[in-house]
C-alpha positions as CSV (number, residue, x, y, z in Angstrom):
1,X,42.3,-116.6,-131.1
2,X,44.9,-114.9,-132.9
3,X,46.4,-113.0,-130.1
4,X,46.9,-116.1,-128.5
5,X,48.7,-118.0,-131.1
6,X,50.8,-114.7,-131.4
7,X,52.0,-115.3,-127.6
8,X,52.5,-118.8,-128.8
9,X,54.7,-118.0,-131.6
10,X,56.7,-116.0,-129.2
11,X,56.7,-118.2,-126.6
12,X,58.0,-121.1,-128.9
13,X,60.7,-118.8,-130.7
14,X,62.0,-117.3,-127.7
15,X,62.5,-121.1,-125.9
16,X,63.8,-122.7,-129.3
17,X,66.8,-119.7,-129.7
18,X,67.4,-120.0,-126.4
19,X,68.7,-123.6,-126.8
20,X,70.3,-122.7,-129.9
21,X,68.0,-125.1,-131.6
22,X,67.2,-125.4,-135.2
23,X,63.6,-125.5,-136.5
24,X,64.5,-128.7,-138.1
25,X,66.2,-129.9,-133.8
26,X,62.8,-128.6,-132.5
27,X,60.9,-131.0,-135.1
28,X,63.0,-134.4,-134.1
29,X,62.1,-133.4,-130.4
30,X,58.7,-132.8,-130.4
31,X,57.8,-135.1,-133.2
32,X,56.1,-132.0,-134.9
33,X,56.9,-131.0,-138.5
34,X,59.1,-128.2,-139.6
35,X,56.5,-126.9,-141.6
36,X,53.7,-126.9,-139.1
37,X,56.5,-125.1,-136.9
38,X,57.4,-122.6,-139.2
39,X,53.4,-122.0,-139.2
40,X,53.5,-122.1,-135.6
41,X,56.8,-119.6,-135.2
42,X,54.7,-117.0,-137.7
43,X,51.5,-117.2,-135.7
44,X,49.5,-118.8,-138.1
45,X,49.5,-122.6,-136.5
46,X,46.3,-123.4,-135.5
47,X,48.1,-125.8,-132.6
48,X,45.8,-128.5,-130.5
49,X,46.4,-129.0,-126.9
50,X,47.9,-132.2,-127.7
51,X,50.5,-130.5,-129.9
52,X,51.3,-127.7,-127.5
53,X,52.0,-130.7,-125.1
54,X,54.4,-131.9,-127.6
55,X,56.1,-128.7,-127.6
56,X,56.3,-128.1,-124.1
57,X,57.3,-132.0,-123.7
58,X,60.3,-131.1,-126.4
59,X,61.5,-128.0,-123.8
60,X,60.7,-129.4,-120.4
61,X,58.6,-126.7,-119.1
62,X,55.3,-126.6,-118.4
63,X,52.1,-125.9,-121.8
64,X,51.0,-123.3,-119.7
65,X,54.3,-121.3,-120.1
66,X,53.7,-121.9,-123.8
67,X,50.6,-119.9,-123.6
68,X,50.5,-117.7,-120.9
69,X,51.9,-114.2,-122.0
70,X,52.5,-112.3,-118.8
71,X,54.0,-116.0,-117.2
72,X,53.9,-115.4,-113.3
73,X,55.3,-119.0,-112.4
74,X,58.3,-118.1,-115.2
75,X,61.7,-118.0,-113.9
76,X,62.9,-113.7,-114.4
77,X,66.0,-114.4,-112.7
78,X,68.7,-116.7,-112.9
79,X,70.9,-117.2,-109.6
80,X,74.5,-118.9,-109.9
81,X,76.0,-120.4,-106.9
82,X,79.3,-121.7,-105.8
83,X,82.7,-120.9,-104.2
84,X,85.2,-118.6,-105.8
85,X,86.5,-120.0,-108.7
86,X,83.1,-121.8,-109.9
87,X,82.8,-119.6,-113.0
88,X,80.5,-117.4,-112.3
89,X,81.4,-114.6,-113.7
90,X,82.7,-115.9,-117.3
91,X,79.6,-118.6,-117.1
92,X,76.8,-115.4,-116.3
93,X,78.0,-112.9,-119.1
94,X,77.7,-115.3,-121.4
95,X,74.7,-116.6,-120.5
96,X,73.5,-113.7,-120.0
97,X,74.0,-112.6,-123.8
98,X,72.7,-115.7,-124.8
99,X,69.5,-114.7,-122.9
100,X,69.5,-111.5,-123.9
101,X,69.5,-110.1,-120.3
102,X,71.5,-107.8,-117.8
103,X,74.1,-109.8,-116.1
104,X,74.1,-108.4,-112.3
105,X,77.3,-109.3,-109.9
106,X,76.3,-109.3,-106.2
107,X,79.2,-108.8,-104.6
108,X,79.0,-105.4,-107.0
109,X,75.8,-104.1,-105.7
110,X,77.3,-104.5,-101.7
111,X,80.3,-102.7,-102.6
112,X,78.1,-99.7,-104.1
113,X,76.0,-100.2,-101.0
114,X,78.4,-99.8,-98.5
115,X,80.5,-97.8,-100.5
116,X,83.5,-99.5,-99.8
117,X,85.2,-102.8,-101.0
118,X,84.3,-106.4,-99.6
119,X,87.7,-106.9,-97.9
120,X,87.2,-103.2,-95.9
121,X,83.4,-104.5,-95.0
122,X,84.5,-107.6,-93.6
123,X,87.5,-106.3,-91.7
124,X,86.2,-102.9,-90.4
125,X,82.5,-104.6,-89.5
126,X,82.2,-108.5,-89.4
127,X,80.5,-111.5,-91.1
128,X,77.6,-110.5,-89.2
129,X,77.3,-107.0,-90.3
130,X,78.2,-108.2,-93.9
131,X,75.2,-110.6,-94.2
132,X,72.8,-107.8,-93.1
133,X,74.2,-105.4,-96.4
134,X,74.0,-108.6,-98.7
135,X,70.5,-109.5,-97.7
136,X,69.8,-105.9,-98.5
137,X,70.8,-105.8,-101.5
138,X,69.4,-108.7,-102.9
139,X,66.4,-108.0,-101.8
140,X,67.1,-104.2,-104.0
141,X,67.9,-106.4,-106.9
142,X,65.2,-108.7,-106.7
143,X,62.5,-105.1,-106.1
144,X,63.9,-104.2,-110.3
145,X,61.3,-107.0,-111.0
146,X,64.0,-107.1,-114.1
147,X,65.0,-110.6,-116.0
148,X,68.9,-110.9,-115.4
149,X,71.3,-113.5,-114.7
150,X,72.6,-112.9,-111.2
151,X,76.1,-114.3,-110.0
152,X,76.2,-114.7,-106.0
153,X,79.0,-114.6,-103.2
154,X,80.1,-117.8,-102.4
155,X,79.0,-117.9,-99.0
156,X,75.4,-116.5,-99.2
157,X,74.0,-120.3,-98.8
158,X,75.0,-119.9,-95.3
159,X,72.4,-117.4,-94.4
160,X,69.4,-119.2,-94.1
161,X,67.0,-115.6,-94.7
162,X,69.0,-114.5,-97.8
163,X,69.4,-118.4,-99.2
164,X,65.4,-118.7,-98.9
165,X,64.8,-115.6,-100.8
166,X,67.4,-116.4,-103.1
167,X,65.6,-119.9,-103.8
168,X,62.1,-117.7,-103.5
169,X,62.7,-115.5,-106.2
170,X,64.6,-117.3,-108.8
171,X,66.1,-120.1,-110.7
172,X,69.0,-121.5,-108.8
173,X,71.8,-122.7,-110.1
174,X,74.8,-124.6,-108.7
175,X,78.1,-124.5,-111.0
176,X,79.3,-127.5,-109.5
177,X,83.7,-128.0,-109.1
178,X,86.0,-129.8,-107.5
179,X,88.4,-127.9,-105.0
180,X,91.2,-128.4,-107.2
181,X,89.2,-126.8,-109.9
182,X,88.3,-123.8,-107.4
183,X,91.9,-123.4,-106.6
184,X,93.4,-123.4,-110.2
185,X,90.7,-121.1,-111.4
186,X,91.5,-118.5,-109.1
187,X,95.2,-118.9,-109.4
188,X,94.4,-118.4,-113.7
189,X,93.2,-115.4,-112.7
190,X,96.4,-114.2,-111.4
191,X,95.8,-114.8,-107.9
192,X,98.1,-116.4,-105.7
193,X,97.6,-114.7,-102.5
194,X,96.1,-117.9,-101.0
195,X,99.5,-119.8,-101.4
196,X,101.8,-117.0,-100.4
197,X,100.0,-115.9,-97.5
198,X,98.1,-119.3,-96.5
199,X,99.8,-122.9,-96.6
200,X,97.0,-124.0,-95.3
201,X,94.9,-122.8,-98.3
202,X,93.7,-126.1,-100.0
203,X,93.0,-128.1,-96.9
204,X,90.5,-125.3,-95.7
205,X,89.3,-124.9,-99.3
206,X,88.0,-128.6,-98.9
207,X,86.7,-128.1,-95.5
208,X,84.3,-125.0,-97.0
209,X,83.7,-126.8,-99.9
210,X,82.6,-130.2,-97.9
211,X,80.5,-127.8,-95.4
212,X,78.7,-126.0,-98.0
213,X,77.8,-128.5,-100.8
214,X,74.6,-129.9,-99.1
215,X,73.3,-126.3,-99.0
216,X,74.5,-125.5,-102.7
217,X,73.3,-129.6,-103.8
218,X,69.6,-127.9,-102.6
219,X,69.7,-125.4,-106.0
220,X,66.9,-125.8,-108.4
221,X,69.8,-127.1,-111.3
222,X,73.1,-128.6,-110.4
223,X,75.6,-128.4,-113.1
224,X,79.8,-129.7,-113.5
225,X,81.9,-127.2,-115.0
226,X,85.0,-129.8,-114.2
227,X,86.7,-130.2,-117.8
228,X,84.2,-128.5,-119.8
229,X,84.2,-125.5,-122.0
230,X,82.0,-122.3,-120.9
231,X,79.9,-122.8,-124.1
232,X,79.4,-125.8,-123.0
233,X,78.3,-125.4,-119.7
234,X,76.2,-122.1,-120.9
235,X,74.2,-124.6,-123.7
236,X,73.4,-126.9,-120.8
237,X,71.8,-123.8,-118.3
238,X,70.1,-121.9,-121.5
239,X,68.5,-125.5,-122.5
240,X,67.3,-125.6,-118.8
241,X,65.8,-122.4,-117.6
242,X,63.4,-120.1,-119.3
243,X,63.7,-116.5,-119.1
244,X,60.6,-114.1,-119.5
């Protein structure tokens, strides 16, 4: 019994921090008292099923993840989606910290794969060629069987292999913007290649963008970054997902 309300202890700690909640927030959302959940936190709640319902009620996620120590149905990875310019990079650090986990880019991992830069692998060898060497390498991130939050290319929903062991494997999570949000993102950055060398730029930004979102709107968690802070957005993915 008393390795089990160990696990619990954990299980409850890890899910509270990881929404930045208080013992005293946990409490008003479960309908528990702070003193039975300090108890609980220190392994020495004797919890009923009906209170570990509570809990789990309180964090949306399933009693069993409460209890379960090795947690096979447990989200390990956590998979941001959307088009350049969707935060994915500021958003997954961040979270990533929060989580305590490695924070893994992608588009990294085909570059070291190929040993050469995105722009050289499309150019010298095709969309084609490039989906083969990002399916690859997902599939050599996914074989770390490591938590991590993992920001994607913007274009890996279109291949319907990769997308379905994306979904497979991990939490999914759309960062959700509007073009003009994309666009000034990108240009914050110090990019403005797409207006120098494209006039066209924002009309086939909405076109991708209008293409793509039924395959990004499929995501386990769809979340708006338009006007909000990156704490913000990072409070709303931490509160939803669960990392081992």
């Amino acid at each position: 019994m008393t390795a089990i309300l160990d696990v619990v202890a954990r299980r409850v700690r890890e899910a509270r921090r990881a929404r930045r909640w208080t013992i005293r927030e946990l409490a008003e959302r479960s309908g528990l008292s702070v003193r039975f959940l300090v108890q609980v936190e220190a392994g020495a709640g004797n919890i009923s099923v009906r209170r570990l319902d509570d809990l789990a009620r309180a964090f949306r996620i399933p009693a069993a993840d409460l209890v379960t120590d090795a947690e096979p149905g447990a989200p390990r990875v956590v998979a941001l989606l959307g088009l350049r310019g969707a935060g994915k990079t500021t958003i997954g650090r961040q979270l990533a910290r929060r989580l305590h986990v490695r924070f893994v880019e992608l588009d990294r991992r085909i570059e070291q794969a190929a040993q050469m830069s995105l722009t050289e692998l499309f150019s010298l060898y095709g969309d084609e060629h490039y989906r083969r060497v990002e399916r690859d390498a997902l599939a050599a991130v996914l074989a770390e069987n490591r938590p991590m939050v993992l920001a994607t290319g913007g274009g890996i929903v279109t291949s319907p292999e990769t997308y379905a062991l994306l979904k497979k494997a991990t939490v999914t999570v759309w960062l959700r913007a509007t073009p003009e949000d994309h666009w000034n993102r990108v240009v914050r950055q110090g990019d403005r290649r797409p207006m120098a060398d494209h006039p066209q730029a924002m009309a086939d930004l909405r076109s991708i963008l209008s293409l793509r979102e039924p395959l990004y709107a499929s995501a386990e968690h769809i979340v708006d970054t338009s006007g909000r802070q990156p704490g913000e957005i990072v409070d709303e993915i931490a509160s939803s997902v669960f990392v081992v």
